[in-house]
LOMAR-601150 format. One line per field, with one value per residue: residue number from 1; residue in one letter; x, y, z of N, C-alpha, C in turn. Coordinates in nm, 4 decimals, padded with zeros to 6 digits. Layout:
# residues N
seq: c(NUM ...)
type: c(A ...)
nX: c(X ...)
nY: c(Y ...)
nZ: c(Z ...)
caX: c(X ...)
caY: c(Y ...)
caZ: c(Z ...)
cX: c(X ...)
cY: c(Y ...)
cZ: c(Z ...)
***
This chain:
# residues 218
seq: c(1 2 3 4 5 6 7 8 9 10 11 12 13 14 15 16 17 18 19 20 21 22 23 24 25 26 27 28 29 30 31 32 33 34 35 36 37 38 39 40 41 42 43 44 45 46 47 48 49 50 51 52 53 54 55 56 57 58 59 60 61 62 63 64 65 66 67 68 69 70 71 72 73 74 75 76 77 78 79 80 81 82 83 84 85 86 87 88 89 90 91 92 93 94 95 96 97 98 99 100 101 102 103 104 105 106 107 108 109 110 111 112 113 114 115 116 117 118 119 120 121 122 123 124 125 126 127 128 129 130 131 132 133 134 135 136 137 138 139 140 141 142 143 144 145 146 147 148 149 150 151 152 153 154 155 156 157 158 159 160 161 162 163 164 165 166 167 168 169 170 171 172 173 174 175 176 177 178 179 180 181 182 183 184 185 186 187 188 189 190 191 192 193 194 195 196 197 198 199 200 201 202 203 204 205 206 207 208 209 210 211 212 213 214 215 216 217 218)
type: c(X X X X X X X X X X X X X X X X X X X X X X X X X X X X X X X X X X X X X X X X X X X X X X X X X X X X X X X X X X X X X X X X X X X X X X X X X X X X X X X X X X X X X X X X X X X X X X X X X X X X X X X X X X X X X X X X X X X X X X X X X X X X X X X X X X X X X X X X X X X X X X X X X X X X X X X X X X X X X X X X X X X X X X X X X X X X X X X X X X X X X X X X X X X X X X X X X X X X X X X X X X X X X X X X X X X X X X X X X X)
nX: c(-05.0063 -05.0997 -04.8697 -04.7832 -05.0294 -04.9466 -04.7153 -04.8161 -04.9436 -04.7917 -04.6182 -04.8156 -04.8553 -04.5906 -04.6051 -04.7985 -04.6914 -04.5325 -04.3811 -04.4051 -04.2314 -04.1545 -03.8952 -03.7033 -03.5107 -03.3071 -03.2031 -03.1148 -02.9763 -02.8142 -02.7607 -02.5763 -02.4396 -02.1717 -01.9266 -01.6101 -01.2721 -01.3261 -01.6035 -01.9170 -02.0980 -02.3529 -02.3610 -02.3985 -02.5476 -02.4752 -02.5917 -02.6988 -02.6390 -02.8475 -02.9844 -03.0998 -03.1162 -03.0474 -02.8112 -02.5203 -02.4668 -02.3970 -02.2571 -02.0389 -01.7293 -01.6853 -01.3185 -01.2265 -01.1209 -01.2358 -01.4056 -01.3773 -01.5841 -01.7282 -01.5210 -01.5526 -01.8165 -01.7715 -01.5688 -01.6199 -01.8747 -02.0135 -02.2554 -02.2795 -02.1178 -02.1124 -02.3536 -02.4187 -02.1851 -02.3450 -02.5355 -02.8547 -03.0841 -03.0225 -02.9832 -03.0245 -03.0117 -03.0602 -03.1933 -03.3022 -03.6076 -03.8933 -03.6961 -03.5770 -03.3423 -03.0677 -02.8531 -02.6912 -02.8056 -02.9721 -02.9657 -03.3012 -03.4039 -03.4816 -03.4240 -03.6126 -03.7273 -03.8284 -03.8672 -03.8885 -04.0209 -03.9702 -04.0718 -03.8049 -03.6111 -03.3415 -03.2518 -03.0005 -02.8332 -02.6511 -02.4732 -02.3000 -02.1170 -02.0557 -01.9002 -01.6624 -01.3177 -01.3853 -01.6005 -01.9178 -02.2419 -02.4018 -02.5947 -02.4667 -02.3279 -02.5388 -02.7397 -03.1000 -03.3484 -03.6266 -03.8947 -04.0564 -04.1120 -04.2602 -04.4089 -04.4548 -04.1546 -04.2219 -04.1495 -03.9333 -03.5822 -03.3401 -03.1311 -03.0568 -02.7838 -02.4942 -02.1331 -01.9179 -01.5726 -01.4211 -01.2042 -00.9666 -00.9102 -00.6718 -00.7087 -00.8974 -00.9038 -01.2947 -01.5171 -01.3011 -01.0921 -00.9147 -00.8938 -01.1480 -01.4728 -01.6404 -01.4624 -01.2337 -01.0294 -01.0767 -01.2229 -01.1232 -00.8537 -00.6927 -00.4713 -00.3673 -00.4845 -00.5387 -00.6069 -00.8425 -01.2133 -01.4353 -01.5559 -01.6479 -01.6110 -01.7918 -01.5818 -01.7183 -01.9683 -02.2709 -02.5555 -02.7604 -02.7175 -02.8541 -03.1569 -03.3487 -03.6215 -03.8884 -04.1475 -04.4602 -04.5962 -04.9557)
nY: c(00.7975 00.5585 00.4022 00.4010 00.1765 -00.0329 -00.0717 -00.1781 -00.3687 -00.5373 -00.6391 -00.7275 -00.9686 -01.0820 -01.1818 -01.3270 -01.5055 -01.6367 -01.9298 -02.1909 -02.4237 -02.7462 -02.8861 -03.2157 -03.3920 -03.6859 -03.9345 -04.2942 -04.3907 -04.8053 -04.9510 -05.1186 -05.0139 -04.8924 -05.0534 -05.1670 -05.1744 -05.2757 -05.4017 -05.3305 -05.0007 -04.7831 -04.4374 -04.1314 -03.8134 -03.4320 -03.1723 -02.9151 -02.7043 -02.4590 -02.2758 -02.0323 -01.9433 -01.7598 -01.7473 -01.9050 -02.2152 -02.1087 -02.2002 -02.3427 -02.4059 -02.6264 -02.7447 -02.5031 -02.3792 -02.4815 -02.2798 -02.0891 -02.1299 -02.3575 -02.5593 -02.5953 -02.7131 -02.9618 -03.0850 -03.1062 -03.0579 -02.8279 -02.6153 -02.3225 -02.1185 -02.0949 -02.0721 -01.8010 -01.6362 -01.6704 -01.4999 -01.3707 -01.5261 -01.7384 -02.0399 -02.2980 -02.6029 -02.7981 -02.9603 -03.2391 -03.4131 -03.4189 -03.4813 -03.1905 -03.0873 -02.9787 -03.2001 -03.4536 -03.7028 -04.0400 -04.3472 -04.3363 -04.1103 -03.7791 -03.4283 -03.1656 -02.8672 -02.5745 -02.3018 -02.0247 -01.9227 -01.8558 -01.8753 -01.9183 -01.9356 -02.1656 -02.4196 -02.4763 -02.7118 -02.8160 -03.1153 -03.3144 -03.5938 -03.7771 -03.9967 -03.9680 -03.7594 -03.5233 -03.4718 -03.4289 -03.3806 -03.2559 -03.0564 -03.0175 -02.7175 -02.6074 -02.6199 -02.7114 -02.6977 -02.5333 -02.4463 -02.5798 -02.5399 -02.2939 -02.4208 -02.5079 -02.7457 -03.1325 -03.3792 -03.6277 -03.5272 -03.6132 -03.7160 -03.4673 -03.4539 -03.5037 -03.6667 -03.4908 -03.3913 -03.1632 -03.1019 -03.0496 -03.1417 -03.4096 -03.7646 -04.0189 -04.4040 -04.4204 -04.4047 -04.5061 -04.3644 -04.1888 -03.8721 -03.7745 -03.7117 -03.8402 -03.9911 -03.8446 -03.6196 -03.3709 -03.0378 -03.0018 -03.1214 -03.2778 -03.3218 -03.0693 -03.0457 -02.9038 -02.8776 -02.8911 -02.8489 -03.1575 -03.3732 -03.7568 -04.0844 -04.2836 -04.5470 -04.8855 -04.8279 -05.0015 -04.9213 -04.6619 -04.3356 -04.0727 -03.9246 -03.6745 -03.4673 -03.2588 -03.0425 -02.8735 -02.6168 -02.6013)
nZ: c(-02.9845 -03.1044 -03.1274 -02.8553 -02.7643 -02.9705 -02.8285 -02.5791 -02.6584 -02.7152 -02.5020 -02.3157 -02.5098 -02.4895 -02.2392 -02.2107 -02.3460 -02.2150 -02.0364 -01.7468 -01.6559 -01.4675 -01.4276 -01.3940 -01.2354 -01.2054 -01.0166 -01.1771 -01.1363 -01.0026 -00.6978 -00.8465 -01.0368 -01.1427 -01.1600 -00.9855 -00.8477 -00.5588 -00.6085 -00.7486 -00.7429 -00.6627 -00.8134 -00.7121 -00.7664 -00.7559 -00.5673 -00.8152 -01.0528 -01.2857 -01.5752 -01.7385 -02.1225 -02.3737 -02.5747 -02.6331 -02.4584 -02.1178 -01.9199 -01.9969 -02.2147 -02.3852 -02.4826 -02.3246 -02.0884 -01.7582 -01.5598 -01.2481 -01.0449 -01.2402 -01.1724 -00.8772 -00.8519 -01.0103 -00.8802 -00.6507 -00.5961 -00.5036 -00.5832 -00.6104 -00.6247 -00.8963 -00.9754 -00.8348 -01.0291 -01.2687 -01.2595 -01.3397 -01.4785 -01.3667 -01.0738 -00.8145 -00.7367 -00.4697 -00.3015 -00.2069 -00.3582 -00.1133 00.0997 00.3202 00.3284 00.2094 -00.0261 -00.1804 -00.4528 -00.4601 -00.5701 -00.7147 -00.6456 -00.6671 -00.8008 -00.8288 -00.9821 -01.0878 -01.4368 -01.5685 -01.9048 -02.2500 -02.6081 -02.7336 -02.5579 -02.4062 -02.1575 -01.9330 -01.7560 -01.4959 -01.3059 -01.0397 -01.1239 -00.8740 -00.8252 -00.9118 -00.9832 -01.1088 -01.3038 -01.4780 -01.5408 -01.8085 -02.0686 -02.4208 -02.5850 -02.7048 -02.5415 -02.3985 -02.5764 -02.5211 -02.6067 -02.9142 -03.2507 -03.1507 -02.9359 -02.6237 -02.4698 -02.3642 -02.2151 -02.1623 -02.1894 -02.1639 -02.3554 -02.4530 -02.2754 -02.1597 -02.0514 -01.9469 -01.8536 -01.6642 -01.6816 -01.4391 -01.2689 -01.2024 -01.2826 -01.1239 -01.1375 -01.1562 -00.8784 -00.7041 -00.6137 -00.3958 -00.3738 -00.4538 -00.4316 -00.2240 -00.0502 -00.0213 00.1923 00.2040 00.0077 -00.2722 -00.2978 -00.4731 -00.6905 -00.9596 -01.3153 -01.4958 -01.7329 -01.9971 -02.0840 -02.1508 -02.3260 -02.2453 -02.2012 -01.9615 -01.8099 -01.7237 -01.6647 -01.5790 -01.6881 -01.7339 -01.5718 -01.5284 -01.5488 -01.7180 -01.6887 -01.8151 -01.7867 -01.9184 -01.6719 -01.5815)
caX: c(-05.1031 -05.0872 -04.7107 -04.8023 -05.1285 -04.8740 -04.6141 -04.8544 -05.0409 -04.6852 -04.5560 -04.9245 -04.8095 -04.4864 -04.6167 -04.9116 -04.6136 -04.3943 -04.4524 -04.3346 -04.1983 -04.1183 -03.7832 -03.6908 -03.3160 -03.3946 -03.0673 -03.1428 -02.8106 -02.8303 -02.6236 -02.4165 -02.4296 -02.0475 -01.7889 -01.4659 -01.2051 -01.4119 -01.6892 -02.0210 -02.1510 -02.4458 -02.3184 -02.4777 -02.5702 -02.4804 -02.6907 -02.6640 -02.7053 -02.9281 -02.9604 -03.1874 -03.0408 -03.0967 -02.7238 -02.4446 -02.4324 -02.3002 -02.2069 -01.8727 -01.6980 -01.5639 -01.1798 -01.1957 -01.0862 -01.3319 -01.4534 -01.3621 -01.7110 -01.7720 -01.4603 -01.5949 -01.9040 -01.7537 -01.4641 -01.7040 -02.0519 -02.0855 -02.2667 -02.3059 -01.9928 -02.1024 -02.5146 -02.4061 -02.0861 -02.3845 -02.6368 -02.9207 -03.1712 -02.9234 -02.9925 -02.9364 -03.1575 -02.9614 -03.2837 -03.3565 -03.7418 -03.8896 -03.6159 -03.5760 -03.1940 -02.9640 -02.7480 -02.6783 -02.9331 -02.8581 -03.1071 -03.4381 -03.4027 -03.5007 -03.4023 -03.7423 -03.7278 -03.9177 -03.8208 -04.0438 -03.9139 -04.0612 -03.9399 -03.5973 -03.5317 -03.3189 -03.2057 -02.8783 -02.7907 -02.4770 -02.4486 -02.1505 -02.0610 -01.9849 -01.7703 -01.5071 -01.2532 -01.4164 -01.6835 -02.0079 -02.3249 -02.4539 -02.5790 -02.3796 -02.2903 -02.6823 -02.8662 -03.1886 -03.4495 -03.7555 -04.0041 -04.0009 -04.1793 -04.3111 -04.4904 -04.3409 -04.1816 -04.2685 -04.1102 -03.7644 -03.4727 -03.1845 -03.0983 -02.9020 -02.6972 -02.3564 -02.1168 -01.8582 -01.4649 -01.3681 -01.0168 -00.9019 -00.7937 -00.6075 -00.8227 -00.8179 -01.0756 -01.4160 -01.5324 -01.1967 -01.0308 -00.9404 -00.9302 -01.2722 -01.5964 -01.6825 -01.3186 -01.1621 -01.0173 -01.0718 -01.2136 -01.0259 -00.7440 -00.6660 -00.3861 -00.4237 -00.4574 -00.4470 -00.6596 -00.9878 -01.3487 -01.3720 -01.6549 -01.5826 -01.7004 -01.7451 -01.5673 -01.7113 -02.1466 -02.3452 -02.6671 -02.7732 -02.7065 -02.9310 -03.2836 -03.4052 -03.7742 -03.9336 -04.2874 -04.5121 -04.6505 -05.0807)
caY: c(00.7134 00.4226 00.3202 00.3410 00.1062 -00.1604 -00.1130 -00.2383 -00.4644 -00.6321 -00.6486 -00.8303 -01.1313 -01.1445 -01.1844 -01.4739 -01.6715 -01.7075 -02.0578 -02.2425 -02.5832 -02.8047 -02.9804 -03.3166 -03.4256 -03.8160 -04.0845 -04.3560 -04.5288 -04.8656 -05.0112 -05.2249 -04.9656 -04.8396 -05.1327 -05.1098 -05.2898 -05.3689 -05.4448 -05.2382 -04.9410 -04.6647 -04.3251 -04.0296 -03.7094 -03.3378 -03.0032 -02.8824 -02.5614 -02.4199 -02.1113 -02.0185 -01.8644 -01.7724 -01.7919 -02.0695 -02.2566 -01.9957 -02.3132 -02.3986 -02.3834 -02.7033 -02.7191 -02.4106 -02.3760 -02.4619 -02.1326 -02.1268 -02.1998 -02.5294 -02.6143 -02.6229 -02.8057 -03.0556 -03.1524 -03.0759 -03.0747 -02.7030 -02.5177 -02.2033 -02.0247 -02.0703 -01.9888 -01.6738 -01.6026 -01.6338 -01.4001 -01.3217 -01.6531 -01.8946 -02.0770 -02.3967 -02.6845 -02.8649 -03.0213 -03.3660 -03.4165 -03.5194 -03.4094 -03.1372 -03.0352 -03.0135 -03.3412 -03.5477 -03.8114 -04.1314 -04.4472 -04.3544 -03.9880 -03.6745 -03.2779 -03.0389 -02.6878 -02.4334 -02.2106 -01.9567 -01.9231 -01.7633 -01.9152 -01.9153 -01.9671 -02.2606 -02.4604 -02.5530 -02.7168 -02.9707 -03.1625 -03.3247 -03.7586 -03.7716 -04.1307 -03.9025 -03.6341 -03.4002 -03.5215 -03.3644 -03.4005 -03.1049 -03.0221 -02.9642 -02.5918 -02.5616 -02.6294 -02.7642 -02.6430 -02.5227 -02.4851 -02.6235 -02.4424 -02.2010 -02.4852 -02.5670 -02.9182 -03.1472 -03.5511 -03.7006 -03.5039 -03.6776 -03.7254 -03.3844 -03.4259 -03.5452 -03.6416 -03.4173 -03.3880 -03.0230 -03.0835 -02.9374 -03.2348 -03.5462 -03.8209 -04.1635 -04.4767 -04.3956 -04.4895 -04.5831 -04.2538 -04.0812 -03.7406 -03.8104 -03.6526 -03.9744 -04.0427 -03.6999 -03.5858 -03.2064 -03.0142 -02.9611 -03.1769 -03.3823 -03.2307 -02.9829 -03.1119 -02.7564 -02.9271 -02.8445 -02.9172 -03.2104 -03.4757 -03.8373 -04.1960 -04.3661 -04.6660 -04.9267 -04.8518 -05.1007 -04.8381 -04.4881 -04.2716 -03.9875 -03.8910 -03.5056 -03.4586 -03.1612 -03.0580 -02.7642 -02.6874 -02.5689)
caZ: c(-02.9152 -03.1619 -03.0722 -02.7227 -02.7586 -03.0048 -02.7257 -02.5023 -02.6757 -02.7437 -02.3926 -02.3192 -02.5673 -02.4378 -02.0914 -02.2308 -02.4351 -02.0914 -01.9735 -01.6529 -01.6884 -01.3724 -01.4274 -01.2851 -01.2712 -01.1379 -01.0151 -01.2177 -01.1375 -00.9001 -00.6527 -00.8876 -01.2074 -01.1560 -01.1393 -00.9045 -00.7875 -00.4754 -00.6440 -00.7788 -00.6709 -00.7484 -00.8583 -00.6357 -00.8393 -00.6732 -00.6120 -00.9254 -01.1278 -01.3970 -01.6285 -01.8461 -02.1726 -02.5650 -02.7173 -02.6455 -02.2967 -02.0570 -01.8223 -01.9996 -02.3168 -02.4955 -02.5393 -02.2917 -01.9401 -01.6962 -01.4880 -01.1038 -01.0687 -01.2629 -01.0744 -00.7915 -00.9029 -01.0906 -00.8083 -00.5150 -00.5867 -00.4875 -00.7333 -00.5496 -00.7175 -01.0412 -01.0192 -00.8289 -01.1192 -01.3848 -01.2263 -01.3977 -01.4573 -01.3080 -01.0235 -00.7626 -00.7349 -00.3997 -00.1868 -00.2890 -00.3318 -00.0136 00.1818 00.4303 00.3772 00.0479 -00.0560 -00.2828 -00.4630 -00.4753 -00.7057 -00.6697 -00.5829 -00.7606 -00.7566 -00.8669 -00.9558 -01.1806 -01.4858 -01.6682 -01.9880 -02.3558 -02.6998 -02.7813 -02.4283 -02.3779 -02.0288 -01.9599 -01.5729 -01.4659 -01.1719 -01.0506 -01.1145 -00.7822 -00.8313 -01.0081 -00.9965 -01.2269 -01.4143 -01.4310 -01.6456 -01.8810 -02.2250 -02.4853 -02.6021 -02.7484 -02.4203 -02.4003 -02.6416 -02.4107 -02.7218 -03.0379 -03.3504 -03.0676 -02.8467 -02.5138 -02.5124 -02.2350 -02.1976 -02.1422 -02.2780 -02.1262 -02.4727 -02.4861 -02.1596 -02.2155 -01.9651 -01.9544 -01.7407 -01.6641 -01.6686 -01.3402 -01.1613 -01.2583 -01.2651 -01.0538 -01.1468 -01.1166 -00.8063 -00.6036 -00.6140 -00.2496 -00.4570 -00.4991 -00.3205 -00.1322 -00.0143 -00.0117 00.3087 00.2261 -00.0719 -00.3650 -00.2332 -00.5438 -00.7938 -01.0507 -01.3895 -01.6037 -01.8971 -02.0345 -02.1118 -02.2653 -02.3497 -02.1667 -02.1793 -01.8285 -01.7800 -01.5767 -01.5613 -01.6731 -01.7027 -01.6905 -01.4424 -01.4945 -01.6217 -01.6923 -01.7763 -01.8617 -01.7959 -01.8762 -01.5545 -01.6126)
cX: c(-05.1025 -04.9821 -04.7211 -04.9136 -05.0124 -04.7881 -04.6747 -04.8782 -04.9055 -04.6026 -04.6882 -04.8901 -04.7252 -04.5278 -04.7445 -04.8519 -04.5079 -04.4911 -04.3313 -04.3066 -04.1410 -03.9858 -03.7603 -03.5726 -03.3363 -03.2231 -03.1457 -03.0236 -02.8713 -02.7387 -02.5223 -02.4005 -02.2645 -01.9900 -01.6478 -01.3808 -01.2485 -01.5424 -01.8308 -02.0734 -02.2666 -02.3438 -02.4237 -02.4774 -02.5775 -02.5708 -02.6091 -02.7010 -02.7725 -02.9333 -03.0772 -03.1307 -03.1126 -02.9181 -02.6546 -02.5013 -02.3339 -02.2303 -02.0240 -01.8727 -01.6260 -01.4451 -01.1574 -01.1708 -01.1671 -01.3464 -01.3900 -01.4800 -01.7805 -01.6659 -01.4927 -01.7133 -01.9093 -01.6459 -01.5478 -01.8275 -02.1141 -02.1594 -02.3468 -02.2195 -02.0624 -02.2479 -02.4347 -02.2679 -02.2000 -02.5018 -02.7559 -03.0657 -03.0825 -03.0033 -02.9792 -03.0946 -03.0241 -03.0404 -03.3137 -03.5296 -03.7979 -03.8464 -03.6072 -03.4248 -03.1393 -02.8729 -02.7782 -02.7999 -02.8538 -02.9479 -03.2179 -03.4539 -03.4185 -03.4545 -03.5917 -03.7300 -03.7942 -03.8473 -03.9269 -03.9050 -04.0048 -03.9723 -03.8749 -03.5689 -03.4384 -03.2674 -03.0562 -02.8348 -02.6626 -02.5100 -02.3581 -02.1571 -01.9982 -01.8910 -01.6813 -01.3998 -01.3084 -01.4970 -01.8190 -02.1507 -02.3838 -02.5157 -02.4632 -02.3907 -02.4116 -02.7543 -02.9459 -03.2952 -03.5525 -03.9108 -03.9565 -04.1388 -04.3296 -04.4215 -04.3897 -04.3305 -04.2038 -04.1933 -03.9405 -03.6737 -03.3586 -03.0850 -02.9791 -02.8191 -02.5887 -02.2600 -01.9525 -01.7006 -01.4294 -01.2684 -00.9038 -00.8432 -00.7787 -00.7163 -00.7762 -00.9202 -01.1762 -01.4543 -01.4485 -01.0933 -01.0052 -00.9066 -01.0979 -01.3795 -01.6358 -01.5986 -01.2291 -01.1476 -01.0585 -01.1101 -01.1351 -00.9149 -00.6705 -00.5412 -00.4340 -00.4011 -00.4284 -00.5119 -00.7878 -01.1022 -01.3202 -01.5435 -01.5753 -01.6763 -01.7004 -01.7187 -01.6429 -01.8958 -02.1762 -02.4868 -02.6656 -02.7170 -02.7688 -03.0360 -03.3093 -03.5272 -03.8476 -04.0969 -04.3649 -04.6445 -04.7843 -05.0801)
cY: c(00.5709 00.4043 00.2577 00.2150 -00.0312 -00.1956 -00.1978 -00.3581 -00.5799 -00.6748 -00.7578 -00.9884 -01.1923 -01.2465 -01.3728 -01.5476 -01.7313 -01.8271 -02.0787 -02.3821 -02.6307 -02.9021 -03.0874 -03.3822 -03.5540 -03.8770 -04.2098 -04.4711 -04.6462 -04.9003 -05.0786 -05.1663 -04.9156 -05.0046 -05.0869 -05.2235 -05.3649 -05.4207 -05.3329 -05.1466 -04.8472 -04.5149 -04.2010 -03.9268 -03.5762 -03.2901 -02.9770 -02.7331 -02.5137 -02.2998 -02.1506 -01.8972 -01.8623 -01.8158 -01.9302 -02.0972 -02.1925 -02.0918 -02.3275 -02.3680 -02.4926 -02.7290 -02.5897 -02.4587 -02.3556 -02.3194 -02.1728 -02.1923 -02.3328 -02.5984 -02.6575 -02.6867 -02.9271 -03.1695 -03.1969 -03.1047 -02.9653 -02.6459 -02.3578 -02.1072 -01.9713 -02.0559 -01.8112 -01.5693 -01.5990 -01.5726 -01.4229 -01.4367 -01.7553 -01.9146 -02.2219 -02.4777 -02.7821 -02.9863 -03.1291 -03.3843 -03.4762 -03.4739 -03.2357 -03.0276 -03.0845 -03.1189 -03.3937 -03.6661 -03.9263 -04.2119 -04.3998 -04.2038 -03.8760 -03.4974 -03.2267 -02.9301 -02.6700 -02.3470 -02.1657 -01.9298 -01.8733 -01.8294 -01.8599 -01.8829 -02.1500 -02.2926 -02.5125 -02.5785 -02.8174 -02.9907 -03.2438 -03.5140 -03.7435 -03.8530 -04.0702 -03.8042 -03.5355 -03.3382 -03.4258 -03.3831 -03.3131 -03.1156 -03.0073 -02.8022 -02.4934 -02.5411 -02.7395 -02.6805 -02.6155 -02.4944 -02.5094 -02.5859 -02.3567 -02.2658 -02.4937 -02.7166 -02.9880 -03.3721 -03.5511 -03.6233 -03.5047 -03.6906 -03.5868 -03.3308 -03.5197 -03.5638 -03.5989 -03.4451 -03.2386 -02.9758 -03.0411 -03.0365 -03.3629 -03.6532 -03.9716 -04.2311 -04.4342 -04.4952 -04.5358 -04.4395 -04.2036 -03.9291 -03.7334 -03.7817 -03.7523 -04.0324 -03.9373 -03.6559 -03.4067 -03.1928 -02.9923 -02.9934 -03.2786 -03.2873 -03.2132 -03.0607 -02.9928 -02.8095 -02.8257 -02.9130 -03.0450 -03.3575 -03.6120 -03.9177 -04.2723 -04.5104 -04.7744 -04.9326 -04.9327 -05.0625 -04.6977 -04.4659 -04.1732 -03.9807 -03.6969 -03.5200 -03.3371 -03.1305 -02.9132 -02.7384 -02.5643 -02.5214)
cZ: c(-02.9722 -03.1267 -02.9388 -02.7249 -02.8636 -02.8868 -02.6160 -02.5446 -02.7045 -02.6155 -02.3323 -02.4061 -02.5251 -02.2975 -02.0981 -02.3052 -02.3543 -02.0562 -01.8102 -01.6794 -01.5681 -01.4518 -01.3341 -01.3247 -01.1149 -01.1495 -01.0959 -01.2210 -00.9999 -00.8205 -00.6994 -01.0525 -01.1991 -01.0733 -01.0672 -00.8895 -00.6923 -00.4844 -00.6895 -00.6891 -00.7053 -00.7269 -00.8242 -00.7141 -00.7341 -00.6905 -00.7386 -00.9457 -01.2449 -01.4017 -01.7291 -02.0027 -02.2955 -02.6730 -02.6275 -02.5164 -02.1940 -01.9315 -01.8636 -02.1718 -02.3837 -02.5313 -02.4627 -02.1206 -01.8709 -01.5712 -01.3076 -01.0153 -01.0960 -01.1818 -00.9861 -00.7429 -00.9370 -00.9946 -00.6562 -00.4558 -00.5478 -00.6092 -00.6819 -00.6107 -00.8149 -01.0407 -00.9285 -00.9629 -01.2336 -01.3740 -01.2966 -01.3454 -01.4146 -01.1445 -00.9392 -00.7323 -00.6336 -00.2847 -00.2450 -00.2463 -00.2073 00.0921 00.2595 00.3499 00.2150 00.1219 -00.1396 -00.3003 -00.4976 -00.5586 -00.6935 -00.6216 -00.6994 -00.7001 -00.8495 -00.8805 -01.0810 -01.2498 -01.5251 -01.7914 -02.1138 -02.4668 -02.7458 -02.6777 -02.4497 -02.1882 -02.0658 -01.7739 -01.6027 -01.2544 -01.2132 -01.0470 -00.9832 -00.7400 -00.9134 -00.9397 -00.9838 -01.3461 -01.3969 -01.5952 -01.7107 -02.0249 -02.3007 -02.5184 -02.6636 -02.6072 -02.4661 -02.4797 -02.5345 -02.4908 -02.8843 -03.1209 -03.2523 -02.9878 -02.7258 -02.5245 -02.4113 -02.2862 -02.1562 -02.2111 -02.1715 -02.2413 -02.4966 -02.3907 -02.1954 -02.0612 -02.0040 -01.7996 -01.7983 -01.6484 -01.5427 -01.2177 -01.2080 -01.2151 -01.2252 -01.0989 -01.0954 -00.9983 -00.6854 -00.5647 -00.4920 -00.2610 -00.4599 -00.4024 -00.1809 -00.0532 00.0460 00.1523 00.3042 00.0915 -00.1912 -00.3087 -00.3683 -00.6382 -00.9365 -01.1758 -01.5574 -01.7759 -01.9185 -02.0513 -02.1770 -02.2763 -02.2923 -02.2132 -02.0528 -01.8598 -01.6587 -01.5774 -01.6948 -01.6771 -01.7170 -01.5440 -01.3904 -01.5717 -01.6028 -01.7766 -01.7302 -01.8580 -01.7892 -01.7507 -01.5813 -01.5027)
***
């Protein structure tokens, strides 16, 4: 009788230390933050994907071969592959706030979605640089902390998004590319490049490009 009455009384805490937190994944790029040959442009941000996890970043692997999944995320802007390839708490955030219909955000535009989460949860999402190849924006291989010394955290952490190339197709200037989402005559039309993960610096913006802010939602 006592085991059962701890078992409970411990499934009760669990259940009053889950929180919800509203996420907000904001364009913060402008019309003249990416440089080109024809002159400045803003840098549109895809639907993206999110997970909710406790060990590494189940998104990608560093020096590893991007998944068929982020592929297709990272070249495309789908991220339907790869939330249904990581089951569980994964999911797609593709409706821009406001809006009606999934697409892309462009300055001034935001995605919204909801996790519940318990500490030593972390977040980990990517959406796709859509002035690229292959590029795509993510955490690094930690995630996102979601409480810190067992509070939930709540402000700006853009701070541990990184922007990332997933190796899988050769890469043309940012921006001018006709491989390139914005240019591209057909999906996945650009040639294979057979590399890997890899951390990147963009050439070319003269600002941000993205904001993620975090909020526990009462």
């Amino acid at each position: 009788m006592k085991r059962t009455m701890v078992a409970v009384l411990a499934g009760l805490f669990l259940v009053a230390s889950a929180e919800t937190f509203e996420v907000r994944v904001e364009n913060v790029s402008t019309p003249e933050t990416l440089a080109t040959m024809k002159g400045r442009v803003a840098v549109p941000l895809s639907p993206g994907v999110f997970v909710v996890h406790r060990s590494l970043n189940p998104l990608f692997v560093p020096a590893g071969m991007a998944s068929p999944g982020l592929e297709r995320l990272a070249e495309d802007g789908d991220p339907a592959l790869l939330a249904k390839a990581l089951g569980g708490r994964a999911g797609v955030f593709a409706t821009p706030l406001g809006k009606a219909a999934p697409a892309p955000i462009f300055p001034g535009q935001a995605y919204v979605f909801r996790v519940s989460a318990e500490p030593g949860d972390r977040l980990s999402l990517a959406t796709m640089f859509v002035q690229s190849n292959d590029w795509f924006y993510a955490p690094g291989p930690k995630g996102i902390p979601l409480f810190m010394d067992g509070k939930p955290i709540a402000g700006d952490v853009t701070r541990y998004l990184r922007l990332w190339d997933a190796g899988t197709e050769v890469n043309e200037p940012a921006g001018e590319g006709m491989h390139q989402a914005p240019r591209q005559k057909a999906k996945n039309a650009g040639p294979d490049e057979m590399g890997v993960v890899h951390e990147v610096t963009a050439k070319g913006l003269s600002g941000p490009v993205i904001r993620v802010t975090i909020q526990p939602v009462r």
